[in-house]
TORMIVO-270845 format. One record per residue: x, y, z of N, C-alpha, C in turn; residue number from 1; residue in one letter. Coordinates in steps of 0.05 Angstrom, whole numbers, plus 5000, padded with zeros to 4 digits. Example, Ala and Ser with C-alpha at 12.3 -4.5 7.8 and 13.67 -1.06 7.14 Angstrom:
BEGIN
@npx 5264 | npy 4886 | npz 5156 | capx 5246 | capy 4910 | capz 5156 | cpx 5264 | cpy 4934 | cpz 5156 | nr 1 | rest A
@npx 5257 | npy 4955 | npz 5142 | capx 5273 | capy 4979 | capz 5143 | cpx 5258 | cpy 5001 | cpz 5157 | nr 2 | rest S
END
This chain:
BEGIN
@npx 0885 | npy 5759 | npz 8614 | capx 0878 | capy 5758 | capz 8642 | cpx 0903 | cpy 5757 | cpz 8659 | nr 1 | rest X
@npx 0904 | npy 5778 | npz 8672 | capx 0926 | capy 5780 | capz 8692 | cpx 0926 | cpy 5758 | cpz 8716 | nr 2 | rest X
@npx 0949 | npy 5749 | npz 8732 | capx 0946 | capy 5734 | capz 8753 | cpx 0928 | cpy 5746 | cpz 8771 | nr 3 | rest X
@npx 0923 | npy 5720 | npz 8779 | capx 0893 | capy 5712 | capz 8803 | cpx 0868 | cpy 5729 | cpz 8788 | nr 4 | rest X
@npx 0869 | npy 5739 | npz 8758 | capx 0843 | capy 5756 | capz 8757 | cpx 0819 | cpy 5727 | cpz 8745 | nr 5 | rest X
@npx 0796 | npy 5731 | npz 8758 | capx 0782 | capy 5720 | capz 8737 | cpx 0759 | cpy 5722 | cpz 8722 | nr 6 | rest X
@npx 0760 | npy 5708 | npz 8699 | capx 0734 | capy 5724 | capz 8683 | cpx 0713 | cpy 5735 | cpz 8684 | nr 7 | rest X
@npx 0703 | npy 5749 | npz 8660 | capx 0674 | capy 5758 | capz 8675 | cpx 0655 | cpy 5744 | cpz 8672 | nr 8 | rest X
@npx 0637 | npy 5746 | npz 8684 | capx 0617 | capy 5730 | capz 8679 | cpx 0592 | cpy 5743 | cpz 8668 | nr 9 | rest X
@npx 0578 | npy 5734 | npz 8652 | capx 0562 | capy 5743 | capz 8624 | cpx 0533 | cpy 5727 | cpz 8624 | nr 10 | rest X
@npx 0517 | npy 5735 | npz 8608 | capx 0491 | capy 5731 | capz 8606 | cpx 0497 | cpy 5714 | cpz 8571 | nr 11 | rest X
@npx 0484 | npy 5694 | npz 8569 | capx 0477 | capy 5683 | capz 8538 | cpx 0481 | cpy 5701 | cpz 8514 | nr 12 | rest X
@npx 0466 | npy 5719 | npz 8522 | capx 0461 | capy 5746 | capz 8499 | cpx 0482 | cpy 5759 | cpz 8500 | nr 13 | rest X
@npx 0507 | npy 5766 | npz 8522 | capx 0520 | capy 5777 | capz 8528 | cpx 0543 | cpy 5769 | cpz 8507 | nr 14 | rest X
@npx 0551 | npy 5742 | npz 8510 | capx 0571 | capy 5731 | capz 8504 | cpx 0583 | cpy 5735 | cpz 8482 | nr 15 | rest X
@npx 0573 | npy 5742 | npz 8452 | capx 0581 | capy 5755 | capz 8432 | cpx 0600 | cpy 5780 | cpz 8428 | nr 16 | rest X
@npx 0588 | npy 5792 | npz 8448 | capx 0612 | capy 5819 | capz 8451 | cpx 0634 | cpy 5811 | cpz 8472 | nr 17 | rest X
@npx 0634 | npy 5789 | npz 8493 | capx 0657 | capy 5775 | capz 8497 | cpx 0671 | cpy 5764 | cpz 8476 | nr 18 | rest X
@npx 0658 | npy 5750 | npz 8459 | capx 0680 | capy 5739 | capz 8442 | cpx 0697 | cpy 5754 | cpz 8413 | nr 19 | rest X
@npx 0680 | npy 5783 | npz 8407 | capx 0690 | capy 5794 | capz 8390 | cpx 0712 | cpy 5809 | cpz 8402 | nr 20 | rest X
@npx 0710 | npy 5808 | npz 8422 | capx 0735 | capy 5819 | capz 8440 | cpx 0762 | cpy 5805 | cpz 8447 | nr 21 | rest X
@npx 0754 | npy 5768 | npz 8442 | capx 0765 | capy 5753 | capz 8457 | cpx 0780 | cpy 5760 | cpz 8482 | nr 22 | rest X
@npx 0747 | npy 5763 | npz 8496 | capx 0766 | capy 5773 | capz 8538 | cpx 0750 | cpy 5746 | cpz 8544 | nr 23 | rest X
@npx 0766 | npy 5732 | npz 8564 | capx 0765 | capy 5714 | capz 8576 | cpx 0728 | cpy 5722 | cpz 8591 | nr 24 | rest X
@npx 0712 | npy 5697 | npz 8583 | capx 0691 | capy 5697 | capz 8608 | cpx 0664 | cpy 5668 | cpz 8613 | nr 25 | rest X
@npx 0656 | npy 5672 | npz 8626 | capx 0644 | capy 5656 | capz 8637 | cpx 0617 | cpy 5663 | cpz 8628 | nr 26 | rest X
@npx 0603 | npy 5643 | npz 8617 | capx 0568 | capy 5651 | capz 8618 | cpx 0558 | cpy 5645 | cpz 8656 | nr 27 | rest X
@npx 0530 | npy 5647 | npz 8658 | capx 0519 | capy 5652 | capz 8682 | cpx 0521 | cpy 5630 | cpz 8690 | nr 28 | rest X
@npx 0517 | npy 5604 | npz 8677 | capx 0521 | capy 5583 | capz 8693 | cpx 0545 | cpy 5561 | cpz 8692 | nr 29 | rest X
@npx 0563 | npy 5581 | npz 8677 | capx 0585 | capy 5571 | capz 8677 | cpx 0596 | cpy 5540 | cpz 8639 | nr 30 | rest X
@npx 0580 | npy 5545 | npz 8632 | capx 0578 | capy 5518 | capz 8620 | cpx 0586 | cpy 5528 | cpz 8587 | nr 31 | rest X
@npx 0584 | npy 5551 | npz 8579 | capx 0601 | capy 5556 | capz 8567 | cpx 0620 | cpy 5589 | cpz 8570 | nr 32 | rest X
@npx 0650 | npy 5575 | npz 8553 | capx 0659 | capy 5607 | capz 8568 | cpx 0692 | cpy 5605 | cpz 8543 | nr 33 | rest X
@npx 0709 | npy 5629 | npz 8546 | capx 0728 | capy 5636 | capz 8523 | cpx 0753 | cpy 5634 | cpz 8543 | nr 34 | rest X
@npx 0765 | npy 5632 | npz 8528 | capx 0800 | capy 5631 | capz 8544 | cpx 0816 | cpy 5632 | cpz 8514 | nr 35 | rest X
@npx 0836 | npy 5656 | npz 8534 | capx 0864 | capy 5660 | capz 8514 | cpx 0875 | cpy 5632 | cpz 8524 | nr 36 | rest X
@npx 0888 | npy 5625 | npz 8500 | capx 0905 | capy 5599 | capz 8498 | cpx 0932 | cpy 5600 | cpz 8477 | nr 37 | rest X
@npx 0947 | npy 5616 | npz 8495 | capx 0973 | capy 5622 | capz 8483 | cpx 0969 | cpy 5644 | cpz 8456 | nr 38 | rest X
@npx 0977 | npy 5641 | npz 8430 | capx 0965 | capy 5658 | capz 8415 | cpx 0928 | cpy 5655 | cpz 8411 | nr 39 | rest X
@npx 0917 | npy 5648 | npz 8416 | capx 0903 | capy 5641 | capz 8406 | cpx 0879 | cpy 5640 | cpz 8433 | nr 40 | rest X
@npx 0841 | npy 5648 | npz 8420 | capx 0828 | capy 5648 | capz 8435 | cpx 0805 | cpy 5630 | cpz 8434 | nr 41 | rest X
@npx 0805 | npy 5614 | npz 8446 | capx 0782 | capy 5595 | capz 8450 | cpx 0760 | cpy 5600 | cpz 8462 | nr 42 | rest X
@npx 0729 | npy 5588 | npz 8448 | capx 0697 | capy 5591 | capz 8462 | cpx 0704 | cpy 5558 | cpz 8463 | nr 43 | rest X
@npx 0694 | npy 5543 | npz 8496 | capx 0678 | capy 5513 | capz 8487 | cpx 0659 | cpy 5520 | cpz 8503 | nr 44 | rest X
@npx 0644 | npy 5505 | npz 8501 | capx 0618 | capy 5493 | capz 8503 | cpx 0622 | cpy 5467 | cpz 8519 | nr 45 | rest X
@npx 0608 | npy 5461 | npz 8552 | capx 0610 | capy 5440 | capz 8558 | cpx 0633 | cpy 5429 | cpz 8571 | nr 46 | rest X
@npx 0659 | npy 5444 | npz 8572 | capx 0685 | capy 5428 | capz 8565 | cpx 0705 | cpy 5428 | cpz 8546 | nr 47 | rest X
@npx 0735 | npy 5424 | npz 8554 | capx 0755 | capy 5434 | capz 8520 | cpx 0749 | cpy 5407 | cpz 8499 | nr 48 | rest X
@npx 0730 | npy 5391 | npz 8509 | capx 0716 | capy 5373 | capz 8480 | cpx 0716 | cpy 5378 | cpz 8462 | nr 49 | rest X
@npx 0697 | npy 5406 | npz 8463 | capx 0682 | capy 5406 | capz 8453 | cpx 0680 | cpy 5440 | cpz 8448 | nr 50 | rest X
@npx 0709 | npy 5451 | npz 8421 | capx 0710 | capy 5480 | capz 8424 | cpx 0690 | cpy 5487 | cpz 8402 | nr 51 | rest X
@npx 0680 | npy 5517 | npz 8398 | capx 0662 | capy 5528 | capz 8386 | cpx 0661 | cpy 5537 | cpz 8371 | nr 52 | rest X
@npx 0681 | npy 5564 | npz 8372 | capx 0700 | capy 5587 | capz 8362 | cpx 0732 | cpy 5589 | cpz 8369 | nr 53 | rest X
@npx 0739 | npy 5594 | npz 8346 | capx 0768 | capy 5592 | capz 8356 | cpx 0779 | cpy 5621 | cpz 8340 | nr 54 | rest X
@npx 0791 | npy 5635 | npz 8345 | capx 0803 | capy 5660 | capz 8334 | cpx 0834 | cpy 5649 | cpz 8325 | nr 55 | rest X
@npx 0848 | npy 5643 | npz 8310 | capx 0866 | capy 5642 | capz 8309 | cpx 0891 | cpy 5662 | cpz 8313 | nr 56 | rest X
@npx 0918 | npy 5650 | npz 8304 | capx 0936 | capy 5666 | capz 8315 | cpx 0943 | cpy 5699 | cpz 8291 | nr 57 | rest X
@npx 0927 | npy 5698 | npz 8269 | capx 0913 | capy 5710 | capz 8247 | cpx 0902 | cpy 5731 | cpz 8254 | nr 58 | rest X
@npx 0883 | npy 5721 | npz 8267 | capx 0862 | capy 5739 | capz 8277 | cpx 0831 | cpy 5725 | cpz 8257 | nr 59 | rest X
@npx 0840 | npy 5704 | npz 8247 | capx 0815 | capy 5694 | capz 8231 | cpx 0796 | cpy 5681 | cpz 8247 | nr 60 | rest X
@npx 0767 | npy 5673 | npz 8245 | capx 0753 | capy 5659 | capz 8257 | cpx 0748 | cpy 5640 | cpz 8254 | nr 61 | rest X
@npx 0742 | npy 5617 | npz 8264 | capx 0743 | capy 5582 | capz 8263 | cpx 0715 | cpy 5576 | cpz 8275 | nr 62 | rest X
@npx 0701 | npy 5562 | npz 8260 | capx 0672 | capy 5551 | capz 8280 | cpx 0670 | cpy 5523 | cpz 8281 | nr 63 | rest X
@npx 0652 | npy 5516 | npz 8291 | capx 0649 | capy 5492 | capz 8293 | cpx 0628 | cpy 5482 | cpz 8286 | nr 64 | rest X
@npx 0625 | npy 5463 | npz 8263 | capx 0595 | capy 5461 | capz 8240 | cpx 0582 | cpy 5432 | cpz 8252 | nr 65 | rest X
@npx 0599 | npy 5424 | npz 8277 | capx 0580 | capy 5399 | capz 8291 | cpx 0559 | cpy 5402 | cpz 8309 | nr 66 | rest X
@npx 0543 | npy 5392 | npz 8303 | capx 0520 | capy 5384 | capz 8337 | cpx 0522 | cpy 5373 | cpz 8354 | nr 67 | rest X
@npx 0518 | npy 5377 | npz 8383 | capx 0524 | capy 5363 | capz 8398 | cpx 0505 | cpy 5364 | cpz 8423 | nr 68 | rest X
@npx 0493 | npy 5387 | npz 8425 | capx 0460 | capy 5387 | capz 8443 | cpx 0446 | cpy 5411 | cpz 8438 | nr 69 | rest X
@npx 0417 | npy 5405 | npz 8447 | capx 0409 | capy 5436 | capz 8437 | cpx 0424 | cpy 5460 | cpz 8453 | nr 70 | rest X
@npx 0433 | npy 5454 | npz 8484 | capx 0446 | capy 5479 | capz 8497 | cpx 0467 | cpy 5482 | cpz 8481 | nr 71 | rest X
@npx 0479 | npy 5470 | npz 8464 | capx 0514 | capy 5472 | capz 8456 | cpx 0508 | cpy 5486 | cpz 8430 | nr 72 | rest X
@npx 0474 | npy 5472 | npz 8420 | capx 0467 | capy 5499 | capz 8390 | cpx 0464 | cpy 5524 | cpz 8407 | nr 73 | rest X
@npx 0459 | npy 5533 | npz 8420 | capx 0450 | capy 5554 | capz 8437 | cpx 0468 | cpy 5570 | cpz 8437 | nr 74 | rest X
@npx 0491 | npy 5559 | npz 8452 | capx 0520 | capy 5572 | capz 8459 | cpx 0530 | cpy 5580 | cpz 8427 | nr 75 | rest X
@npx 0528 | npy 5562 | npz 8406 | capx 0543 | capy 5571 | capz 8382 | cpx 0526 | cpy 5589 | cpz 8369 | nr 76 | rest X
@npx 0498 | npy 5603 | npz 8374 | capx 0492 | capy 5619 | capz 8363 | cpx 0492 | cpy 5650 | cpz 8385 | nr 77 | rest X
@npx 0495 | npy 5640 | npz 8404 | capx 0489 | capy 5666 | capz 8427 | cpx 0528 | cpy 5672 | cpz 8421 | nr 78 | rest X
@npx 0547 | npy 5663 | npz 8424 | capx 0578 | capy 5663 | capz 8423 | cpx 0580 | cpy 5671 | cpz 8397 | nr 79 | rest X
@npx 0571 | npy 5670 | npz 8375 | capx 0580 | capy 5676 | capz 8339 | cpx 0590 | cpy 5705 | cpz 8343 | nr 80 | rest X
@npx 0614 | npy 5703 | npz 8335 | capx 0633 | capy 5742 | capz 8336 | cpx 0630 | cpy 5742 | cpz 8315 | nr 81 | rest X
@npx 0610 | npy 5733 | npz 8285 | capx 0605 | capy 5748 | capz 8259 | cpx 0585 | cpy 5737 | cpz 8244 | nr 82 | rest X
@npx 0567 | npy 5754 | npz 8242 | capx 0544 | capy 5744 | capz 8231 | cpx 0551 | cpy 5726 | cpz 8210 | nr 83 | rest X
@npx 0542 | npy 5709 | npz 8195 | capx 0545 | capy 5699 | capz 8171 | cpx 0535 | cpy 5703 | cpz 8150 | nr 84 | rest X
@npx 0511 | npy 5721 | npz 8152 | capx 0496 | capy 5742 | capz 8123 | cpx 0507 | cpy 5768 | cpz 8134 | nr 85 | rest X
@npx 0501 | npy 5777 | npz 8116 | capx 0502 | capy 5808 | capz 8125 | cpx 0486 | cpy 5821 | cpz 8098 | nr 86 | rest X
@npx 0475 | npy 5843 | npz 8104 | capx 0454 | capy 5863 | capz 8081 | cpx 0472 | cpy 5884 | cpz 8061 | nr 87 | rest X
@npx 0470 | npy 5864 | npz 8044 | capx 0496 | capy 5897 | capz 8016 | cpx 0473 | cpy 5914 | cpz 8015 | nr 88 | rest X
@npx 0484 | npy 5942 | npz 8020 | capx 0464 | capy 5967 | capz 8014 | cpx 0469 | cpy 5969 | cpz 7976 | nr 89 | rest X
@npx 0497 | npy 5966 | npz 7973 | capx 0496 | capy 5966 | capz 7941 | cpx 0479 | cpy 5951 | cpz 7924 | nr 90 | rest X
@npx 0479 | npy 5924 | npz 7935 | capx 0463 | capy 5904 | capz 7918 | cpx 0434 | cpy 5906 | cpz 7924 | nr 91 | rest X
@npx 0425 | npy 5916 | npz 7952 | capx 0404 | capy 5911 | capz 7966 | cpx 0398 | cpy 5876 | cpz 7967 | nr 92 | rest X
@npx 0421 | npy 5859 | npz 7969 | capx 0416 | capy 5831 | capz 7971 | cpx 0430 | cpy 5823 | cpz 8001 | nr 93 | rest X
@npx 0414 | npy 5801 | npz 8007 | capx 0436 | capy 5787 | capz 8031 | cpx 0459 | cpy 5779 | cpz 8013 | nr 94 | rest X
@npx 0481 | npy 5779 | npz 8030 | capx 0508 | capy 5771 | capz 8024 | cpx 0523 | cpy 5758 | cpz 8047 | nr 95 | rest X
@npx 0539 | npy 5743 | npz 8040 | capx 0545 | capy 5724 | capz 8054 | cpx 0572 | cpy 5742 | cpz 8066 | nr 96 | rest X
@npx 0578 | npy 5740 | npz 8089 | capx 0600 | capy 5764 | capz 8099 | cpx 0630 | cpy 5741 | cpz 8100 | nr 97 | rest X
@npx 0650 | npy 5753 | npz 8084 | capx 0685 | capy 5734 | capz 8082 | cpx 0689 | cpy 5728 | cpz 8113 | nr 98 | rest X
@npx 0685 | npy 5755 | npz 8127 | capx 0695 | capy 5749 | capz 8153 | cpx 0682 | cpy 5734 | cpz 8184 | nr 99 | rest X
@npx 0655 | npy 5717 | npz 8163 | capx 0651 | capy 5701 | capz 8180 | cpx 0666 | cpy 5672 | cpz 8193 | nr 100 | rest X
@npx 0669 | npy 5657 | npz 8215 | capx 0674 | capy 5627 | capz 8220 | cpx 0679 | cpy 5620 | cpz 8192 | nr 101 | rest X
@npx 0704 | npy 5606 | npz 8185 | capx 0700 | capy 5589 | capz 8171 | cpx 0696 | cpy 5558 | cpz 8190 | nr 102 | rest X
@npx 0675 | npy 5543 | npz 8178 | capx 0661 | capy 5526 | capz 8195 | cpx 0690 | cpy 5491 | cpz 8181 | nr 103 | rest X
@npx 0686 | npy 5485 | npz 8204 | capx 0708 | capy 5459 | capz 8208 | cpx 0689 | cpy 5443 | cpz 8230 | nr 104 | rest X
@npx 0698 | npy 5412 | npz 8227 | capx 0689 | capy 5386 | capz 8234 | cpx 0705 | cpy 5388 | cpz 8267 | nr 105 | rest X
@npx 0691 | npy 5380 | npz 8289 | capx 0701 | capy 5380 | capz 8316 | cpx 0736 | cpy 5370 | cpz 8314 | nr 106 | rest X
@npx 0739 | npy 5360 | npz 8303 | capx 0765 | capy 5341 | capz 8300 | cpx 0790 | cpy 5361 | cpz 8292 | nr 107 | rest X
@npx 0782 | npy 5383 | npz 8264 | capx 0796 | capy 5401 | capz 8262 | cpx 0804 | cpy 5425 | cpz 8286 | nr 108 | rest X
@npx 0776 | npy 5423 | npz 8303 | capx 0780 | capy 5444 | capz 8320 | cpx 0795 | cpy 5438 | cpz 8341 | nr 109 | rest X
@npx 0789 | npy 5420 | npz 8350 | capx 0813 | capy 5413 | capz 8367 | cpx 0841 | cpy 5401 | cpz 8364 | nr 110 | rest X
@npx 0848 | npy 5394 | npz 8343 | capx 0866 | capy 5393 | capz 8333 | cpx 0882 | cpy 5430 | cpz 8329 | nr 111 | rest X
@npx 0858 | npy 5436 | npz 8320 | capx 0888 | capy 5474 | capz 8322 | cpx 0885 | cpy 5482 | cpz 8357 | nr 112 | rest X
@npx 0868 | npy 5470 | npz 8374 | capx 0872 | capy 5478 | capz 8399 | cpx 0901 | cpy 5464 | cpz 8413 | nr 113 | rest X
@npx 0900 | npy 5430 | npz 8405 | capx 0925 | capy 5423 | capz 8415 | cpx 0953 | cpy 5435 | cpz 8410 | nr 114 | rest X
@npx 0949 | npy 5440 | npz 8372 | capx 0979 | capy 5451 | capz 8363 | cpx 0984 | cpy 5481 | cpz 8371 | nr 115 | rest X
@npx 0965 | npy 5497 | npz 8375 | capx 0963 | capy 5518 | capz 8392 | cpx 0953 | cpy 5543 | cpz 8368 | nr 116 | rest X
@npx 0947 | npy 5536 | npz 8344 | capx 0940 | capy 5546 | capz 8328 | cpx 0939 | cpy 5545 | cpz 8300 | nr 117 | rest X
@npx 0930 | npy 5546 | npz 8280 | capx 0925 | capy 5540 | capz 8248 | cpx 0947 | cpy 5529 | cpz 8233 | nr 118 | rest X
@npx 0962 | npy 5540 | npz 8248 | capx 0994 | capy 5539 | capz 8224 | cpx 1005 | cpy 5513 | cpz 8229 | nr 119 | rest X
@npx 1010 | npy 5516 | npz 8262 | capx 1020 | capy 5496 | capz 8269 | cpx 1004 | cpy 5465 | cpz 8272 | nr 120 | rest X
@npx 0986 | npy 5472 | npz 8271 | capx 0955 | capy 5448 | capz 8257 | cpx 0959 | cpy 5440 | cpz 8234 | nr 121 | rest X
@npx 0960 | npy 5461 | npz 8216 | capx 0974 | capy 5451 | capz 8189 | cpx 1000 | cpy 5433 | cpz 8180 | nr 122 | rest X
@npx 1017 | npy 5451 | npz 8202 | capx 1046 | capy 5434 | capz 8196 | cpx 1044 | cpy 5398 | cpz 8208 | nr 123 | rest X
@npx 1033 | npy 5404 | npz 8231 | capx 1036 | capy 5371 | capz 8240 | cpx 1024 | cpy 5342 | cpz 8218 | nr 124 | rest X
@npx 1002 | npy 5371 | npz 8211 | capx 0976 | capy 5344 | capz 8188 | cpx 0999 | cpy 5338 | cpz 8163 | nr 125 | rest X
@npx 1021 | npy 5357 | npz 8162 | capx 1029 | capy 5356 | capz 8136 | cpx 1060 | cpy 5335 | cpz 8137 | nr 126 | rest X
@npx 1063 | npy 5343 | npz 8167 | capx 1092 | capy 5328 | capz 8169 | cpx 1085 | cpy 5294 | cpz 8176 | nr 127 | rest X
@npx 1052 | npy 5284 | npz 8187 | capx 1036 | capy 5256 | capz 8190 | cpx 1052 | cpy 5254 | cpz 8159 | nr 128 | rest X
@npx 1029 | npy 5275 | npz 8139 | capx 1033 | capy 5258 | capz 8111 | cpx 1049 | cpy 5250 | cpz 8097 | nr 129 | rest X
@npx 1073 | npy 5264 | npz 8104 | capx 1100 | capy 5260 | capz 8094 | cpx 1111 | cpy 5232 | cpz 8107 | nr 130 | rest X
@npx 1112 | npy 5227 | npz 8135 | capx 1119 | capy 5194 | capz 8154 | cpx 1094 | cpy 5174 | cpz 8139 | nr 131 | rest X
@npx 1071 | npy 5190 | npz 8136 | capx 1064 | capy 5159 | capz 8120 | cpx 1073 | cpy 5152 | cpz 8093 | nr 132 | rest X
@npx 1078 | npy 5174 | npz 8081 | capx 1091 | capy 5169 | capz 8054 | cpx 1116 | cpy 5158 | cpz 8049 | nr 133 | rest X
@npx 1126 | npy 5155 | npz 8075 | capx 1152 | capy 5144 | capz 8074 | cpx 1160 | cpy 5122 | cpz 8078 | nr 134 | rest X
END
C-alpha cells in the first residue's frame, strides 16, 4: 500500500481472494481486514488480538485453531487463502492439501506478529530457552 492509499474494501465472500493475494483490505464493516506488516501479511479479526492468518516471510500459511466468537468463526472461514481438503483426481479420495494453514494456538500467532515473522519467533522462543537454562 502506497502512501495515503487505503484499502479496499470487500464483501465476507470477497475476502479470500484478498488474502491469497495478501493486498491490504477491509471487510464491509470494517471488523475484519489484512495488512502487510513488514515482511509479512496479517488477517485479524476484531483487532491485532486476535490474528487469523498470517503468511509468513516464506510465503507459508499460519492459522489460527482458536475460538473466539461466531463472527471471528465466520471471518476464519470466509478469509482461508487454502482450502484444507482438496479432491486427488488420481486417488479419487479427499486429500488433505500440504499447502494449507498450518493451524497454531492464539499465543503463537501473535507472537510471529510481534517478532515480525516465523524465524524470528523462533529465535526469541529459543534464545528465552537458553537464559532459562542458564
Amino acid at each position: 500500500m502506497g502512501y495515503g492509499q487505503q484499502p479496499k474494501r470487500c464483501s465476507n465472500a470477497e475476502m479470500a481472494s484478498f488474502v491469497r493475494r495478501a493486498e491490504p483490505f477491509n471487510n464491509a464493516k470494517g471488523s475484519c481486514y489484512g495488512r502487510l506488516l513488514g515482511a509479512i501479511y496479517v488477517v485479524f479479526s476484531y483487532g491485532e488480538h486476535f490474528p487469523i492468518y498470517i503468511q509468513d516471510e516464506l510465503g507459508r500459511w499460519w492459522g489460527n485453531m482458536d475460538k473466539y466468537s461466531t463472527t471471528t468463526t465466520r471471518h476464519q472461514r470466509c478469509a482461508n487463502p487454502v482450502a484444507r481438503w482438496r479432491y486427488d483426481d488420481a486417488s479419487g479420495r479427499r486429500v488433505e492439501d500440504p499447502s494449507a494453514p498450518r493451524l497454531v494456538d492464539t499465543d503463537t500467532m501473535r507472537e510471529i506478529v510481534r517478532a515480525g515473522g516465523v524465524g524470528a519467533a523462533a529465535t526469541r522462543k529459543l534464545e528465552r530457552a537458553i537464559e532459562k537454562a542458564a
